[in-house]
DRENPA-3360 file (N, C-alpha, C; in nm, 2 decimals, always signed):
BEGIN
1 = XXXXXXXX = -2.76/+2.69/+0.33/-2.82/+2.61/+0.22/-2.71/+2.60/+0.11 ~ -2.61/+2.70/+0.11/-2.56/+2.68/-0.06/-2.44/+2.58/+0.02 ~ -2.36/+2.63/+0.15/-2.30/+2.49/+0.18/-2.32/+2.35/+0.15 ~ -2.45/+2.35/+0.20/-2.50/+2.21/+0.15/-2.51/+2.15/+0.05 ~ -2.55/+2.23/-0.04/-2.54/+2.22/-0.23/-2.40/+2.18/-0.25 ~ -2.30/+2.26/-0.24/-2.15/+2.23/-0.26/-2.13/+2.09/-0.18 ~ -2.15/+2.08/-0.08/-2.10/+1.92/-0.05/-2.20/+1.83/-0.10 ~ -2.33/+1.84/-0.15/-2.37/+1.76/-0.30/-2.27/+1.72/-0.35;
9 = XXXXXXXX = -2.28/+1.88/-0.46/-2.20/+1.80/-0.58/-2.04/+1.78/-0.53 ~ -1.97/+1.78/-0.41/-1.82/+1.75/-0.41/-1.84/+1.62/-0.43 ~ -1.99/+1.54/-0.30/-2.00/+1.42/-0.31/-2.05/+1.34/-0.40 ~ -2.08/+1.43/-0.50/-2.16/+1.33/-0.64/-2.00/+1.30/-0.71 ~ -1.94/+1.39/-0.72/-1.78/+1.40/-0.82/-1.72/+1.33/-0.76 ~ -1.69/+1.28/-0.63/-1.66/+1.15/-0.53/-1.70/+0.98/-0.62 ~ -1.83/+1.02/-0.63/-1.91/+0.91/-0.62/-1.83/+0.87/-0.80 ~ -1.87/+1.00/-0.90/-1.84/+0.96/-1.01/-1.72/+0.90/-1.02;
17 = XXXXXXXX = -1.58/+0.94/-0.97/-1.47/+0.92/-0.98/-1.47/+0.73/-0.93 ~ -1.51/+0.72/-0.82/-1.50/+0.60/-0.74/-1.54/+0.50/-0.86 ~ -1.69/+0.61/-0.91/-1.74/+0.47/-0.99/-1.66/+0.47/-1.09 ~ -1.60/+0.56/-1.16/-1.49/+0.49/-1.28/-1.37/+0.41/-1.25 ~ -1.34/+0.43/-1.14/-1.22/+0.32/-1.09/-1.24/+0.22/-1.07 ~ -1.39/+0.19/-1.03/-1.40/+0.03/-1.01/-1.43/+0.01/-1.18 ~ -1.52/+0.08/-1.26/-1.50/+0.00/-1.43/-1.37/-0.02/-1.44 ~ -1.29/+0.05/-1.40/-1.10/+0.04/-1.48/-1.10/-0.14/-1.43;
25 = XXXXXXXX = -1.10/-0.14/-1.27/-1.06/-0.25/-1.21/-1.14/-0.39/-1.23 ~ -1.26/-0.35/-1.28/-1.36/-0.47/-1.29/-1.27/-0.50/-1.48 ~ -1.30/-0.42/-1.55/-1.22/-0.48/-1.68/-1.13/-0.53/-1.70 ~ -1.01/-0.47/-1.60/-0.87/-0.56/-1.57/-0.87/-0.67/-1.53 ~ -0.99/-0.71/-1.42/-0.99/-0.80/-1.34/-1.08/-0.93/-1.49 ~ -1.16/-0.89/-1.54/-1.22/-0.98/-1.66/-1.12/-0.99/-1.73 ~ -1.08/-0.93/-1.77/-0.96/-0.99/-1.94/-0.86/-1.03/-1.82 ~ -0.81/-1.09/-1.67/-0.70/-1.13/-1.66/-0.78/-1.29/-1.60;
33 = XXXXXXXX = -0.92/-1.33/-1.61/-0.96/-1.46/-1.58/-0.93/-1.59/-1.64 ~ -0.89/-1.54/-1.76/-0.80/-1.72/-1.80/-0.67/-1.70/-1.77 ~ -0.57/-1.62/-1.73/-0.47/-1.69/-1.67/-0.45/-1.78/-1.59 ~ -0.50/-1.86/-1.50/-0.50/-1.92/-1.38/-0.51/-2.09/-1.47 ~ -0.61/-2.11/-1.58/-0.59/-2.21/-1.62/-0.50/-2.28/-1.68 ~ -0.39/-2.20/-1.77/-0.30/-2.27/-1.82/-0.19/-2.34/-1.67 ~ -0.20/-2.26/-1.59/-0.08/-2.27/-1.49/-0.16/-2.39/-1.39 ~ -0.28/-2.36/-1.38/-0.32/-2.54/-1.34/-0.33/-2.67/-1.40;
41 = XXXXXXXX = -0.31/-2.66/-1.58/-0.34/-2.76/-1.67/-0.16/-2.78/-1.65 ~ -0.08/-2.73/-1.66/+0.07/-2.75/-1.62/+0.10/-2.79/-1.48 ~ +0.07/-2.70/-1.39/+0.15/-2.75/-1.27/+0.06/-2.86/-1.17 ~ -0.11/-2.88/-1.20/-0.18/-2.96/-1.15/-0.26/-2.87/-0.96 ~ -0.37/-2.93/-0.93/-0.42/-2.80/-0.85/-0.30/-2.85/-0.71 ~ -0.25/-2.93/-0.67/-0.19/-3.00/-0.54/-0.04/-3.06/-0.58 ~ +0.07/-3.00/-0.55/+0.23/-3.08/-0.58/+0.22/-3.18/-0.47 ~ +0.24/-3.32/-0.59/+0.27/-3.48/-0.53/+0.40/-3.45/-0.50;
49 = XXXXXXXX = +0.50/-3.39/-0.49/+0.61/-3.39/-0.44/+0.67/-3.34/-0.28 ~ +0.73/-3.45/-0.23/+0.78/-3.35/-0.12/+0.89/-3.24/-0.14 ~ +0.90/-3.13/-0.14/+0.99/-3.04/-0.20/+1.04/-2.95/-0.02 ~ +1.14/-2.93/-0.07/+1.24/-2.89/+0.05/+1.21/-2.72/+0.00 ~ +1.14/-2.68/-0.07/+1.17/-2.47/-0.04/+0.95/-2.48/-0.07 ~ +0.92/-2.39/+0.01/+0.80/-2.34/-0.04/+0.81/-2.19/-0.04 ~ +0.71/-2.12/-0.09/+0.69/-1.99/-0.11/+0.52/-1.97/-0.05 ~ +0.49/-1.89/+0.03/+0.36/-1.86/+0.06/+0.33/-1.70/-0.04;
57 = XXXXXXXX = +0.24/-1.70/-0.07/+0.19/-1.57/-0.14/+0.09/-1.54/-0.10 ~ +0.11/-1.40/+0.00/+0.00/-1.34/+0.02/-0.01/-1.21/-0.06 ~ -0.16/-1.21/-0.02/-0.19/-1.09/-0.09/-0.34/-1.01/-0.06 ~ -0.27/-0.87/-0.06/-0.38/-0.76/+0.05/-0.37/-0.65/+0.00 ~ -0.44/-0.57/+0.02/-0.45/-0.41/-0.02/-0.35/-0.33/+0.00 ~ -0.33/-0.25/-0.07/-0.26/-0.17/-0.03/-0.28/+0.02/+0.05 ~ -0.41/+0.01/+0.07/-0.50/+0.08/+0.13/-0.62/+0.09/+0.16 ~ -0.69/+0.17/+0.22/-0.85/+0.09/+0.22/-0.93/+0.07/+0.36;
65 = XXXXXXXX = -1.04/+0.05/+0.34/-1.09/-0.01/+0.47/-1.11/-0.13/+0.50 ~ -1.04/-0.21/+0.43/-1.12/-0.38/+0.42/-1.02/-0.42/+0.53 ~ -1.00/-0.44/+0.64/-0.92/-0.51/+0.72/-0.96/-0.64/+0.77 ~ -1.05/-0.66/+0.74/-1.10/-0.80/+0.80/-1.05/-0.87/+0.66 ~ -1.06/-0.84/+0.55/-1.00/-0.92/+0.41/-0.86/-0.98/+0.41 ~ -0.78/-0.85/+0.46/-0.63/-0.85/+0.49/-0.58/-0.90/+0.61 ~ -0.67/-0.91/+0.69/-0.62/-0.99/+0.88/-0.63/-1.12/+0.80 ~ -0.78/-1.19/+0.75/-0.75/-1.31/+0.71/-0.66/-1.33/+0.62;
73 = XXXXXXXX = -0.64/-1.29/+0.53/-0.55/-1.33/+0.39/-0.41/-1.36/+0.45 ~ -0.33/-1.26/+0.58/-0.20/-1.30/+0.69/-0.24/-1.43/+0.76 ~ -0.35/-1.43/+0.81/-0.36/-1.54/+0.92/-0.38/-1.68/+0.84 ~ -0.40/-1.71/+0.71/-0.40/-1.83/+0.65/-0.27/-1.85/+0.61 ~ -0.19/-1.73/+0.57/-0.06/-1.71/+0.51/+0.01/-1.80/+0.63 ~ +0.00/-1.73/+0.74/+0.10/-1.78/+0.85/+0.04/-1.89/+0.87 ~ -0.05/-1.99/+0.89/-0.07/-2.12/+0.90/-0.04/-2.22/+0.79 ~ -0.03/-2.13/+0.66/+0.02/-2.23/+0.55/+0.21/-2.23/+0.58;
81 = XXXXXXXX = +0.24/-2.07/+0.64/+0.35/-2.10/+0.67/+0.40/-2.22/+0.75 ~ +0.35/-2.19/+0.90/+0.35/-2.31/+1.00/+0.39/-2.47/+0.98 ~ +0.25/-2.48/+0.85/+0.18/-2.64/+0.83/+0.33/-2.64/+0.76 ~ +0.39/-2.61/+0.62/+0.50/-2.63/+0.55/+0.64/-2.60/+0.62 ~ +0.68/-2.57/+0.73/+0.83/-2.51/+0.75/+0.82/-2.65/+0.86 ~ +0.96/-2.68/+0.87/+0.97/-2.76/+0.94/+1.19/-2.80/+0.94 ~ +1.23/-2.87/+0.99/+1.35/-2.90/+1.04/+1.45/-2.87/+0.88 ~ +1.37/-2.97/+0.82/+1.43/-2.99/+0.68/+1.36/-2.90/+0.58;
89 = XXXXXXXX = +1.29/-2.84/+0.59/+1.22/-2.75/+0.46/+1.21/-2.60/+0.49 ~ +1.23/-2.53/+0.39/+1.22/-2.39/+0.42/+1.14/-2.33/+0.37 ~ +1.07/-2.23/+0.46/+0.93/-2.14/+0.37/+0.93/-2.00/+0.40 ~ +0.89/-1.96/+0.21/+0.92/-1.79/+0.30/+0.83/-1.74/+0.18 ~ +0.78/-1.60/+0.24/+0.66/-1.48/+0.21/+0.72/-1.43/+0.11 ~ +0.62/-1.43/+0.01/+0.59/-1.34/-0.10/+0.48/-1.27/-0.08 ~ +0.50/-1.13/-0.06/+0.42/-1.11/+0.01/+0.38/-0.94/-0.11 ~ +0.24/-0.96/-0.14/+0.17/-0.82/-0.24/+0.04/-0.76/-0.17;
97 = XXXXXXXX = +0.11/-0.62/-0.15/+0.01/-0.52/-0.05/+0.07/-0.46/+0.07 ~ +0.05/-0.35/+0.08/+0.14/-0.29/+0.22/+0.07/-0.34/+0.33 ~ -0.04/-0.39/+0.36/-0.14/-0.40/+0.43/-0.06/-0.56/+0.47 ~ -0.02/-0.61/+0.41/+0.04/-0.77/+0.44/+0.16/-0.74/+0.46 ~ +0.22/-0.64/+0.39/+0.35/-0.61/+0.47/+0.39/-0.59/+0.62 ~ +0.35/-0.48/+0.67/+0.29/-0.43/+0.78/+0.24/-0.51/+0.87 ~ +0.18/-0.64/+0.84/+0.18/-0.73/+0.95/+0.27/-0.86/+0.94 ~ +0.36/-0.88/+0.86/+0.42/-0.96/+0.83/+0.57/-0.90/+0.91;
105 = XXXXXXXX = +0.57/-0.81/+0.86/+0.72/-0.75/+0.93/+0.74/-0.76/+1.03 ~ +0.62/-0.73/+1.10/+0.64/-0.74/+1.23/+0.66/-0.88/+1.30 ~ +0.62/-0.99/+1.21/+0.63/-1.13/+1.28/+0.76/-1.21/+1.25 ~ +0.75/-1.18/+1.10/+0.82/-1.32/+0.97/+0.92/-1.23/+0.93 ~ +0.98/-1.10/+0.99/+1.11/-1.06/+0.86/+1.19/-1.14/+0.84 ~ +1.19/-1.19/+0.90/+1.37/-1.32/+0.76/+1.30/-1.44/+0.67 ~ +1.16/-1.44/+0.73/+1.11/-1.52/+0.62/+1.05/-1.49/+0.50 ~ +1.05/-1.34/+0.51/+1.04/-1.31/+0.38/+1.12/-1.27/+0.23;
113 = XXXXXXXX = +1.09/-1.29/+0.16/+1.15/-1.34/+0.00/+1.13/-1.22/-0.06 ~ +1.06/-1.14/-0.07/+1.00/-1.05/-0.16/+0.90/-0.96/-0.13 ~ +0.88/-0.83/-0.15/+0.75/-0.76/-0.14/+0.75/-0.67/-0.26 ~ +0.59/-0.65/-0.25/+0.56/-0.56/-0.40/+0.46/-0.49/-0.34 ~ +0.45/-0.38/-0.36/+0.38/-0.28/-0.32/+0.31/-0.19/-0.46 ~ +0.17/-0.13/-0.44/+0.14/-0.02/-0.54/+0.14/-0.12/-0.67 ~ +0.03/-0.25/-0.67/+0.05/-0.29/-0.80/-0.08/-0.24/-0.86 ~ -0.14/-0.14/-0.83/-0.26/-0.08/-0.94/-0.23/+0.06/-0.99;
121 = XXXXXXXX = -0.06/+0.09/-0.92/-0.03/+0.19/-0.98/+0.09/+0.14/-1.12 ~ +0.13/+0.08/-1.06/+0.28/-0.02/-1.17/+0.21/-0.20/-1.15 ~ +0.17/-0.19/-1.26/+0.14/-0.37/-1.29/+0.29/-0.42/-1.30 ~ +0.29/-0.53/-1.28/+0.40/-0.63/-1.30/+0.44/-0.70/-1.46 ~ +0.54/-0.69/-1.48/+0.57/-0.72/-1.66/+0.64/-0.80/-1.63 ~ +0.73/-0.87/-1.73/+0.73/-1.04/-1.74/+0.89/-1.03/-1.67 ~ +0.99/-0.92/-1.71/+1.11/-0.89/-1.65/+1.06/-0.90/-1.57 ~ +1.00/-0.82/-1.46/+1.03/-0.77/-1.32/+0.99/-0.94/-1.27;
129 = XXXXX = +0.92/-0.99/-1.28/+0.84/-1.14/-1.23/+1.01/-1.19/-1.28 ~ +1.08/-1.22/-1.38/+1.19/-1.34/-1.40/+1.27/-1.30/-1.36 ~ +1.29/-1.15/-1.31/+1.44/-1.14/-1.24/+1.42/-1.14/-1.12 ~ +1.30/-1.17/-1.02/+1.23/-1.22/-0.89/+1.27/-1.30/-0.87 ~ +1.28/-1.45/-0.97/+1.28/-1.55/-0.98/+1.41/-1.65/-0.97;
% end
């Protein structure tokens, strides 16, 4: 019986912990919802241009159980790759999450550009993005 008790409360102090990480991540994720508008009122939702370099950006966990989130999030990556690469144009992965790493390496390493890992431990600041760039 007291076994049982103790894996209670290990699992309630589980539960508590879990649930303050997702408040951290839910309020991050609210104060960062108007970014996306300015960069569509500028760049427009679809480039009328035919442009010779694309960049695909994926992006996936970096641990976790969600693997059906992260299989899809590669498998659109690689078809957007596909549809844009071609004789004259070059396309290459930007790729955030070890989880897209890990499948990407294994297929696309020369076509990738970039990887970032661990961004809920180190957010990204405006250097690290313009010297990317």
């Amino acid at each position: 019986m007291k076994s049982v008790k103790n894996i209670q409360k290990i699992t309630k102090a589980m539960k508590m912990v879990a649930a303050s990480k997702l408040r951290a991540i839910q309020t991050k994720t609210e104060n960062s919802r108007g970014l996306w508008q300015p960069f569509t009122a500028l760049l427009g939702d679809l480039p009328s241009a035919d442009v010779k370099k694309n960049v695909v950006v994926t992006i996936s966990s970096d641990k976790g159980l969600c693997g059906g989130i992260n299989s899809t999030s590669v498998k659109i990556s690689k078809g957007l790759h596909k549809l844009n690469s071609g004789p004259e144009k070059e396309t290459k992965y930007v790729i955030l999450g070890e989880k897209a790493k890990a499948q990407l390496v294994r297929d696309s390493k020369k076509d990738i550009e970039l990887i970032i890992t661990e961004l809920q431990k180190n957010p990204l600041n405006y250097t690290q993005v313009h010297h990317c760039a």
